[in-house]
C-alpha positions in Angstrom: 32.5 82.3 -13.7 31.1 81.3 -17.3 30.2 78.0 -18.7 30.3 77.8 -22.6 28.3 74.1 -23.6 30.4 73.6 -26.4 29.1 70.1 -27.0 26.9 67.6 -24.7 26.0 64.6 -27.0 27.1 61.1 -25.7 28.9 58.4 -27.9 29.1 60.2 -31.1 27.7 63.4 -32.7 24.3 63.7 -34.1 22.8 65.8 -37.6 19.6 67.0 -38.4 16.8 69.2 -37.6 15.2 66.8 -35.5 18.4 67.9 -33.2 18.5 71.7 -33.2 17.0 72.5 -30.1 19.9 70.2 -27.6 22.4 69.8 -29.8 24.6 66.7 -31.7 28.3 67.7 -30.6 30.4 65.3 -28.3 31.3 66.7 -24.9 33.3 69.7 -24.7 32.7 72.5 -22.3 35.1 75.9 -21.4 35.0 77.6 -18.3 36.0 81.4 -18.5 36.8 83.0 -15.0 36.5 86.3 -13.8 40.2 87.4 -14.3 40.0 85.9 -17.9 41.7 82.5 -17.3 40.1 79.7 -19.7 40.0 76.1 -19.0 38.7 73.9 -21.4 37.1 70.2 -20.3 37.3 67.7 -22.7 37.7 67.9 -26.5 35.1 66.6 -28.2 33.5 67.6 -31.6 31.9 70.7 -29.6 35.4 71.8 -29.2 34.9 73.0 -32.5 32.8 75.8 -31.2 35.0 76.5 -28.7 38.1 76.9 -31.0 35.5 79.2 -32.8 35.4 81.8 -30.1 39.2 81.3 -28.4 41.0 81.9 -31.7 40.0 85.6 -31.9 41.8 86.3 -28.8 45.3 88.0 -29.3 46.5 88.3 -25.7 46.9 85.6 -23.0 47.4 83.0 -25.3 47.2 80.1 -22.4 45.0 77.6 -22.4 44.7 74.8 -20.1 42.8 71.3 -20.9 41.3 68.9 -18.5 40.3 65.5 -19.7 38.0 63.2 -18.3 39.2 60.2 -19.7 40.1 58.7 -23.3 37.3 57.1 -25.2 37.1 58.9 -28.7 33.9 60.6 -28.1 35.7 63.0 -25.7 38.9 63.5 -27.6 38.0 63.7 -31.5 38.1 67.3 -31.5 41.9 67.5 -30.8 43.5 66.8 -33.8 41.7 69.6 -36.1 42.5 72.1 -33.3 43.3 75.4 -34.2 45.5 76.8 -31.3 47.9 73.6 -32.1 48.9 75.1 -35.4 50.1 78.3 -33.8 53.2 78.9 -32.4 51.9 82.1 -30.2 49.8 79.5 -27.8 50.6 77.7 -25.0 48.3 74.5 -24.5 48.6 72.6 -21.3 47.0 69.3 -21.1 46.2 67.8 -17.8 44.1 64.2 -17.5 44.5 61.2 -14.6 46.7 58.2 -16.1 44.3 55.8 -16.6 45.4 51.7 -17.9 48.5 52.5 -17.8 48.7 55.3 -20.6 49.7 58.9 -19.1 47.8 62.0 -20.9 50.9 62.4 -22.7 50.7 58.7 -24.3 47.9 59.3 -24.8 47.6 62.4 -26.7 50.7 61.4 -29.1 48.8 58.1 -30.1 45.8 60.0 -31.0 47.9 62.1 -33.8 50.3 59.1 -34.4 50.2 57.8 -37.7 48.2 56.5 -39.8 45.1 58.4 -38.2 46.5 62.1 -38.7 49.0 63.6 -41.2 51.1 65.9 -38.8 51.9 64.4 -35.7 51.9 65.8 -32.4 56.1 66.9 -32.4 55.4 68.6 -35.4 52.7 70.8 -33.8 53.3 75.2 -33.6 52.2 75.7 -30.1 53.9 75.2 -27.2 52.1 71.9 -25.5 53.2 70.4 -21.6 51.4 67.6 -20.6 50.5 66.9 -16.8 49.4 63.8 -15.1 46.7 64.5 -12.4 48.5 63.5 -9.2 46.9 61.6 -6.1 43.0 61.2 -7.6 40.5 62.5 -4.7 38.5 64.9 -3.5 40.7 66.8 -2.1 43.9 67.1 -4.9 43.5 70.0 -6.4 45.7 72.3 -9.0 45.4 76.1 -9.3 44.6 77.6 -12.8 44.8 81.3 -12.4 42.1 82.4 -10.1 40.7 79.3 -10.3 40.7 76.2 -8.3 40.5 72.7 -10.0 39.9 69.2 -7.9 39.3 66.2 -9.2 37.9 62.6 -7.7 37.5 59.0 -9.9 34.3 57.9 -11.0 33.1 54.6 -11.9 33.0 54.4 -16.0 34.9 51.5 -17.7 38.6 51.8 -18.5 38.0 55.3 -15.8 36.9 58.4 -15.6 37.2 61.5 -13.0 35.0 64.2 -12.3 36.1 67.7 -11.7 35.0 70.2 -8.9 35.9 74.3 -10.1 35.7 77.4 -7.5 36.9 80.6 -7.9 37.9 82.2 -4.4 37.1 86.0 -5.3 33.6 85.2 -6.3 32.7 82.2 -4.3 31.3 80.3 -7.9 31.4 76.9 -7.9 30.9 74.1 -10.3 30.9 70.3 -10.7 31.5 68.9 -14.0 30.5 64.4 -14.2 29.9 63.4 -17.6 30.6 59.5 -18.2 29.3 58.3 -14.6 27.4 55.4 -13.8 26.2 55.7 -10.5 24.4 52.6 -9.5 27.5 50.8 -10.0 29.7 53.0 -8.3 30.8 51.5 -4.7 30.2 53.2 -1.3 33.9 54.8 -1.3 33.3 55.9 -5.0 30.0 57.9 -3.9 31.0 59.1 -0.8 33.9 60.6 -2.8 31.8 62.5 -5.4 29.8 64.0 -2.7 32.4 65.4 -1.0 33.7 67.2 -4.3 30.2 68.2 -4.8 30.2 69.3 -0.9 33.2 70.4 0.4 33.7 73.4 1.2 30.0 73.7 0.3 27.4 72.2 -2.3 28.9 73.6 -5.7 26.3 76.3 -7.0 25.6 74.0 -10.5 26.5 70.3 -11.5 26.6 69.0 -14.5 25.7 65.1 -14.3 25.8 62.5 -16.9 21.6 61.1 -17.6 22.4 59.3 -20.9 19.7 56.7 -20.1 15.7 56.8 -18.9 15.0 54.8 -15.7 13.3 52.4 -17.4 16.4 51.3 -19.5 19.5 51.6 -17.9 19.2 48.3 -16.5 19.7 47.2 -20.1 22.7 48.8 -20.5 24.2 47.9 -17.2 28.1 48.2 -16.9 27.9 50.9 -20.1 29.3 53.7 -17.9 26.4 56.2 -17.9 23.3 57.6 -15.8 19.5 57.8 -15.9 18.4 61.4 -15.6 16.4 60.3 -12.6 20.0 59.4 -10.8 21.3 62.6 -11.9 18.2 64.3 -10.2 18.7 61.9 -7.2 22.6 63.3 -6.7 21.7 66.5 -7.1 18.8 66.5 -4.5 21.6 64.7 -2.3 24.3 67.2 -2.4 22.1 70.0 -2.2 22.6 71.6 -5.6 19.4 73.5 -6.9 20.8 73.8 -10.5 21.2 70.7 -11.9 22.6 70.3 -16.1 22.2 66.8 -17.2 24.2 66.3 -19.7 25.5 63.4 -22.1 22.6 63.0 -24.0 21.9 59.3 -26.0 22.3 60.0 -29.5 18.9 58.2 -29.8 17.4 61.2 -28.3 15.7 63.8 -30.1 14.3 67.0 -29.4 11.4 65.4 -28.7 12.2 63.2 -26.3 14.5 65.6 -24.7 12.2 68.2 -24.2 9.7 65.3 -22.7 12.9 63.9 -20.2 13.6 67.5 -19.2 9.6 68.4 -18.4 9.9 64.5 -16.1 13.2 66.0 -14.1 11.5 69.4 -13.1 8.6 67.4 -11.7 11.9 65.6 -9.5 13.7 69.1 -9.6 12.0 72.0 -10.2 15.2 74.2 -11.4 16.9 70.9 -13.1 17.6 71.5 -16.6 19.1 69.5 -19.4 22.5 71.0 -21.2 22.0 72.9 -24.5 25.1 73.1 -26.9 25.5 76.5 -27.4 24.3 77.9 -24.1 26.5 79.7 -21.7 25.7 79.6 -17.6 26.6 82.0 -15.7 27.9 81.4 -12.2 28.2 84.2 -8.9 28.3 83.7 -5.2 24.3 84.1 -5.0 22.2 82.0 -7.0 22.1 84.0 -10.5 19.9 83.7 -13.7 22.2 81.9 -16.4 22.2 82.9 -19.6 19.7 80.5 -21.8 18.6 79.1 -18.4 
């Protein structure tokens, strides 16, 4: 299994030099498998990147999406799309239904006029649309040779997390951007640890640390994670490489680089997500590519 970090900026996208080294794309991340099966999680500006490297395929032109949620940051990158223009792919959309709206609402409002010129019926590609069915721990959906699960997390207006193993190599990953764990209730833990557990601690996760300690408090009920929780849940689950992911947009390279030196004091092997990077994921714990 292969991670591509498309994008892992929170909130909106970020310019500059002073951002090179982490990245300033919105959260957008494709997992590659080891029979060639793609699956795409979320599509946010780093979707861009992503579209970048899937458009010079010519055969299995499948694709499957998983969304988190809705909020804008995590969908912007869908309408300029390049696979929706074509008529030889096949795009199929899964996300929970979340207030109300199913993934298919939701996806037609976001290309519905006035905000985009061609809306979604007028799209090339062939595009289903799934609602995730009975959210926790232990749904699940088969993609190819991979196994997708999915549980709720506490973020406002919703969120779930997914869990991804692939059977023939025994890789595992966890994927929570969009989490804030001190509010999340007992059943609302207990739930993500299972998906991090069951049927054993995932070999990496990838955990939402927006905020520092020191602030979160302030931004209580905001729907995001100090690094130091995301350290915290990884030590708790038992997963040794730890991504944290959903940077602030205040955040620099700097201050990144100073946040990701604080976790490894926490977590030796804890790292924070680099857009661009790829991970790569076996049945033993492997070196990862820019890791």
């Amino acid at each position: 299994m292969k991670l591509t970090l498309g994008g892992i900026r929170g909130t909106n996208p970020v310019t500059g030099t002073a951002y090179t080294d982490f990245g300033g794309d919105t959260t957008s991340l494709m997992v590659e498998g080891a029979d060639g099966t793609r699956l795409i999680i979320d599509m946010g500006t780093g979707l861009r990147s992503i579209d970048q490297k899937i458009r010079r395929t010519r055969e299995q032109r499948l694709l499957n999406i998983f969304l988190t949620h809705y909020h804008l940051d995590h969908l912007i990158g869908l309408p300029a799309f390049s696979p929706l223009y074509d008529s030889t792919w096949t795009l199929k959309i899964n996300g929970p239904r979340l207030e109300g709206f199913s993934v298919g609402e939701v996806m037609h409002r976001i290309l519905a006029r006035p905000f985009w010129p061609l809306q979604m019926e007028a799209m090339r590609a062939e595009v289903q649309f799934s609602d995730l069915e009975n959210p926790g721990p232990d749904s699940q959906r088969l993609v190819g040779g991979m196994q997708v699960r999915w549980c709720p997390i506490h973020h406002p207006g919703g969120c779930v997390a997914y869990r991804i193993d692939e059977p023939a190599t025994g890789a595992s990953m966890v994927f929570a951007t969009d989490i804030e764990w001190h509010e999340s209730t007992g059943l609302e833990r207990a739930d993500f640890i299972r998906l991090c557990t069951v049927p054993k601690p995932a070999d990496v996760l990838l955990f939402d640390g927006q905020f520092s300690p020191e602030t979160s408090g302030k931004y209580r009920g905001w729907g995001h994670s100090s690094w130091k929780e995301a350290v915290e849940v990884a030590t708790t689950a038992g997963i040794r490489r730890l991504f944290i992911i959903h940077h602030s947009p205040e955040r620099n390279d700097i201050s990144l680089h100073a946040i990701e030196g604080e976790a490894q004091k926490m977590l030796a092997t804890a790292r924070l997500g680099r857009q661009g990077h790829t991970i790569e994921i076996a049945n033993t714990l492997p070196n990862s590519t820019g890791d």
